[in-house]
N, C-alpha and C positions, 0 to 999 in steps of 0.2 A: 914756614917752609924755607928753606935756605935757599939760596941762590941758583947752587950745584944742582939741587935736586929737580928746582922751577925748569931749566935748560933740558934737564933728563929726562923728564915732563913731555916737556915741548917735541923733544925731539924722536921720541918714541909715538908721539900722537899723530906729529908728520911721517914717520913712514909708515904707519898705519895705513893713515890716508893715502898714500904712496903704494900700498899694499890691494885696500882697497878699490883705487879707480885703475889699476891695475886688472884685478880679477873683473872690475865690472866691462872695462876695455876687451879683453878675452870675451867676454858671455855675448859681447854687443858682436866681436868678432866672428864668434860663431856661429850668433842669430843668422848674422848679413849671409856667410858662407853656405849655412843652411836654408837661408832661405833662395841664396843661388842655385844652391845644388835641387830643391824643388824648381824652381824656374826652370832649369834644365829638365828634371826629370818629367814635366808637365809638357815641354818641347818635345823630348823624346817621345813619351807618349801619345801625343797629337800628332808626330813625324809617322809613327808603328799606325796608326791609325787611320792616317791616309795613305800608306802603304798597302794596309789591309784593303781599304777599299777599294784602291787602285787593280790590287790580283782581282778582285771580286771579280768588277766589271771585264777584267781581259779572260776571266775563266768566263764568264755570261760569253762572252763576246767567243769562244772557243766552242760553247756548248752550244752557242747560235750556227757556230758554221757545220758542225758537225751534223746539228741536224737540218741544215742543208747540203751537206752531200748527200747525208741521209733520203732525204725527200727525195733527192734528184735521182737515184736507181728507181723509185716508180713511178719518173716522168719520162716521157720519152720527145723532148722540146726537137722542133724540126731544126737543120743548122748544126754552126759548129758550136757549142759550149767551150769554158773555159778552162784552163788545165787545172783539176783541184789534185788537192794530194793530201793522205795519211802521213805521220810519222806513230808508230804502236809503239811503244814500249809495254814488252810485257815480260813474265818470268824467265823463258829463255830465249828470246829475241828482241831484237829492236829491229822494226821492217820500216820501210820508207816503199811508196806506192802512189805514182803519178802517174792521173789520168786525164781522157777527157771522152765526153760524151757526144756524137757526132750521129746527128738522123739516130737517135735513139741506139745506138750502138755504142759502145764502151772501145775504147780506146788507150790501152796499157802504154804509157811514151816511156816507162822507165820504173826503176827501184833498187832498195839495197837491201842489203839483209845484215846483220851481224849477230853472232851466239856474244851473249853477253852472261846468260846465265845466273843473273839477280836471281831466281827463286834458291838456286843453289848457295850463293853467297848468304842468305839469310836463313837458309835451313845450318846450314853450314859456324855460321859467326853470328848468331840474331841480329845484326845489322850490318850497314854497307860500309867500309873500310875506304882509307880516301884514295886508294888504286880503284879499287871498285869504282868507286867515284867519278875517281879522272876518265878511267877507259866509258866509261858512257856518256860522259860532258865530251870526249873525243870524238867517239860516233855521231853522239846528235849531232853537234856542229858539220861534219862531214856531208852527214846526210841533207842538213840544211843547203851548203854548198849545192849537192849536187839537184833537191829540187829546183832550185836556182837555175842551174843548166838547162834542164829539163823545159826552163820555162814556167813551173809553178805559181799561177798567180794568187790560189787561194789554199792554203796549207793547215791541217790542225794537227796539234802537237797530243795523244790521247795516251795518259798513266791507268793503266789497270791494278791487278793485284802489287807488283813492288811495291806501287803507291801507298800502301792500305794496310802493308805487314812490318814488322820487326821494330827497331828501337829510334831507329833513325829515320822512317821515310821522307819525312819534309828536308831531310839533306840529299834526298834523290833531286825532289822537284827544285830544289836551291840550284843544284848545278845544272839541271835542262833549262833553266831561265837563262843562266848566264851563258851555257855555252850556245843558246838559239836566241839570245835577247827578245824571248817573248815566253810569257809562262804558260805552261804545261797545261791540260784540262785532266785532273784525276777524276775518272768516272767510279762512280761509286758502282755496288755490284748490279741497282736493277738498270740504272744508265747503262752500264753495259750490255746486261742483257735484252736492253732493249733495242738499242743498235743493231745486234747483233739479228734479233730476231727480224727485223725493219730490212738488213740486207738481206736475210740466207732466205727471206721467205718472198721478197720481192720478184716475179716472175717465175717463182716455184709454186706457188700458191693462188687460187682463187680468192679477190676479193674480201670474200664472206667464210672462203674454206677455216677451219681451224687446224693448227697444226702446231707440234711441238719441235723446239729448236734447242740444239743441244750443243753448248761451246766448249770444247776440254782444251782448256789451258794449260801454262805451265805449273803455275800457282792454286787455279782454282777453277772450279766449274761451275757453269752458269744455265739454266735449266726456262725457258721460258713458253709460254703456253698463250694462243693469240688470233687473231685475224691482219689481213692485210690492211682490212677498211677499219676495224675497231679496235686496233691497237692489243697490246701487252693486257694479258691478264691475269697472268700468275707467273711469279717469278720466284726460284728460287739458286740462291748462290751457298754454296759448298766449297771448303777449302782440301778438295780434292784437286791435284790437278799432276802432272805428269811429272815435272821437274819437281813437285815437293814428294809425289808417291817415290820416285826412284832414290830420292836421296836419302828417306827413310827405310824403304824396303833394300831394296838391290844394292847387294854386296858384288856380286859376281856380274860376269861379260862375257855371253848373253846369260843374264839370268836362270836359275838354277827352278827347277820344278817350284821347291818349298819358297821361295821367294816368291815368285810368280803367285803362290796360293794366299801368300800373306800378303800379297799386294788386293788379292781380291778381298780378303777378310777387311782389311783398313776400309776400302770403297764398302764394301756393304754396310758397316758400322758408322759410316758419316754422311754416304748421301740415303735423302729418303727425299720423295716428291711425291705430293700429290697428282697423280694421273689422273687424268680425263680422258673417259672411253668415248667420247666423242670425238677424239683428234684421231683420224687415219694417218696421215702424216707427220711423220718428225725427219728433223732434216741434221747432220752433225758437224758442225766446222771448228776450223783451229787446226794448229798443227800437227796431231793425232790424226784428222781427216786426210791432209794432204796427203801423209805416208799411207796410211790407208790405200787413198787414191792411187798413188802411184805403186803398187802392187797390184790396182787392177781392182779394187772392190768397189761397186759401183753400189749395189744392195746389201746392205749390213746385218745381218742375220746369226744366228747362234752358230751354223757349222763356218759361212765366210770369216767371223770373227776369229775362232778356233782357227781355222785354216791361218790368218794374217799372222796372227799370237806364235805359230808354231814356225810361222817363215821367219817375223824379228826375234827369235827366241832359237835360232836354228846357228844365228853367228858367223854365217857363210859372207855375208856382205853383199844377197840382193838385192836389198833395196838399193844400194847406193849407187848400184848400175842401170837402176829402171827409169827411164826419162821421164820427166812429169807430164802428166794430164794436160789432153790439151786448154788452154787456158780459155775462160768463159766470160761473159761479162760480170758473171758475180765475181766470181772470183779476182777479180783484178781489185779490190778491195776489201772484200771480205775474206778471200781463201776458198779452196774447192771445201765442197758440199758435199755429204753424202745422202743418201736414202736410209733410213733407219727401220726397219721393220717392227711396226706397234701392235703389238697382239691384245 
C-alpha cells in the first residue's frame, strides 16, 4: 500500500470515529434529556396527585358542612347559632342564602340571587364558553364578598346539575375555585336528593311519617321517597327540569297550546318513579315551587295546577306583580315548599 493511500486510510477511519462518538454523544444526549423529561413528568404527576387529594379532602370537608347545616334544620339548639350560609349553583341561578339559627328559629340576615342561566348555555352550545365562564367566576366572587358582610362564618359552596352535564363541566368548578378560593362540593344526584329531602321534610314531617319530596330544577329533577328518623330511601333523578324542558320545547312567549303538550309528552317519556302508596305526603321545592307560591298555590292538585299553567301561559305579567310568600324557616335555605296531593 503506498503511502497516499495509508493517510486516506487513516483519515477516513478518524472521521468515522468522529462520526461515530458523535451519533453516540446525540443518543447519550437524548437518553439524559429523556430521562429529564420523565423526571419531570414523574413530578408532574405526583404534583396532579396531591392536587387531586388535596380537592378530595376540601369536597369531604364541604360535604361535612353541608351536612351540618343540614342536621342543624332538625335541631332546635337554645341560644344564638352561628351565621351559616349556602352559595347554589344551579341551572338557572346562582342563589347565596345567610342565615342563623336563634331559640330554634331561623333567621334570614341576607342573600343574592343572579339568572345565570348555565342549563340554557349547555342546551344551547353543549358547553360553557369562557363569557359563560367569566360571568359566573363574577358572581361567585360577589357573592362571596357579600357573605362576608353578612358575617358568614360557616359557608358551602354546592354545584348541582351544571356540574354533571355538557363537555366542559370541570371548567365550571375550575373557575368557582378561583373566583371563591375554595373548591366547590358537586353533589351528585342522590346527595342532592338527599339534602333536599333532609330540609323540605324537616318540621313538615313526623319523625317516622313517610313522605315524598319532589325538587324541579332547572336542569333536572330529583324525586325522593323517606322518613325524618330513617333517612332517604328511594331516590330517583331525571334529567327533566325547567330551563332544559323550555329550551327544547318553547318556541313562543307565553307558550303556545301545542308546545305546552309537547312539553308534557317529553315529562311523561323521561320521568318514571316508583311510588309508594304508603307516603300520604309529598312536598315540591325549587324554583317552580316558589312561582307556584307566589300565585297563591298552597295545595297542588290537577285543577290548582291547570289553574297556575293557565295564569303563566296567559302572558299578562302576573306573576311578576305578586309579592312573595311570606318567608318561613324552611325556606330561608331550601326555598318555599308546596303540598302535593298523592292519590
Amino acid at each position: 500500500m503506498s503511502t497516499t493511500a495509508y493517510y486516506v486510510v487513516v483519515i477516513l477511519l478518524g472521521v468515522l470515529n468522529v462520526a461515530l462518538a458523535a451519533l453516540a454523544y446525540t443518543q447519550r444526549a437524548r437518553q439524559i434529556r429523556g430521562g429529564r423529561l420523565h423526571e419531570q413528568q414523574l413530578r408532574l404527576a405526583e404534583s396532579r396527585n396531591e392536587l387531586a387529594e388535596t380537592r378530595l379532602r376540601r369536597l369531604d370537608d364541604q360535604i361535612e358542612l353541608m351536612g351540618q347545616i343540614r342536621d342543624a334544620l332538625a335541631i332546635a339548639p337554645a341560644g344564638r347559632g352561628a351565621a351559616v350560609g349556602v352559595i347554589d349553583v344551579g341551572s338557572a341561578t346562582m342563589r347565596l342564602t345567610v342565615a342563623r339559627r336563634t331559640d330554634g328559629v331561623w333567621e334570614r340576615l341576607g342573600g343574592e340571587r343572579a339568572f345565570l342561566r348555565l342549563g340554557a348555555a349547555l342546551e344551547r352550545d353543549g358547553g360553557y364558553s369562557d363569557a359563560v365562564l367569566d360571568s359566573a367566576g363574577a358572581e361567585a366572587h360577589r357573592f362571596m364578598k357579600t357573605a362576608e358582610e353578612l358575617g358568614c362564618e360557616r359557608l358551602a359552596i354546592v354545584v348541582t346539575a351544571p356540574g354533571r352535564s355538557g363537555r366542559n363541566p370541570e371548567a365550571l368548578l375550575e373557575r368557582l375555585t378561583v373566583a371563591t378560593g375554595r373548591a366547590p362540593c358537586l353533589l351528585s344526584p342522590a346527595q342532592e336528593a338527599s339534602l333536599t329531602f333532609a330540609g323540605a321534610a324537616a318540621g313538615m314531617l313526623g319523625g317516622g311519617e313517610p313522605g315524598v319530596v319532589c325538587d324541579v330544577g332547572g336542569g333536572s329533577t330529583e324525586i325522593s321517597y323517606g322518613t325524618v328518623r330513617g333517612g332517604v330511601d328511594v331516590v330517583g333523578s331525571f334529567e327533566v327540569g325547567a330551563v332544559r324542558l323550555a329550551e327544547r320545547v318553547f318556541k313562543h312567549d307565553p307558550p303556545t297550546p301545542g308546545e305546552l303538550e309537547a312539553a308534557r309528552e317529553y315529562t311523561r317519556r323521561h320521568l318514571a318513579f316508583d311510588r309508594r302508596d304508603t307516603a300520604r305526603v309529598a312536598l315540591v321545592t325549587g324554583g317552580c315551587a316558589h312561582t307556584l307560591a307566589r300565585l297563591g298555590v298552597s295545595v297542588l292538585g290537577p285543577e290548582t295546577f291547570e289553574q297556575a299553567i293557565a295564569k303563566l301561559a296567559s302572558g299578562n305579567g302576573e306573576v311578576k306583580g305578586v309579592p312573595p310568600p311570606p318567608v318561613t324557616g324552611l325556606s330561608l335555605v331550601f326555598g318555599n315548599m308546596l303540598f302535593l296531593s298523592v292519590m
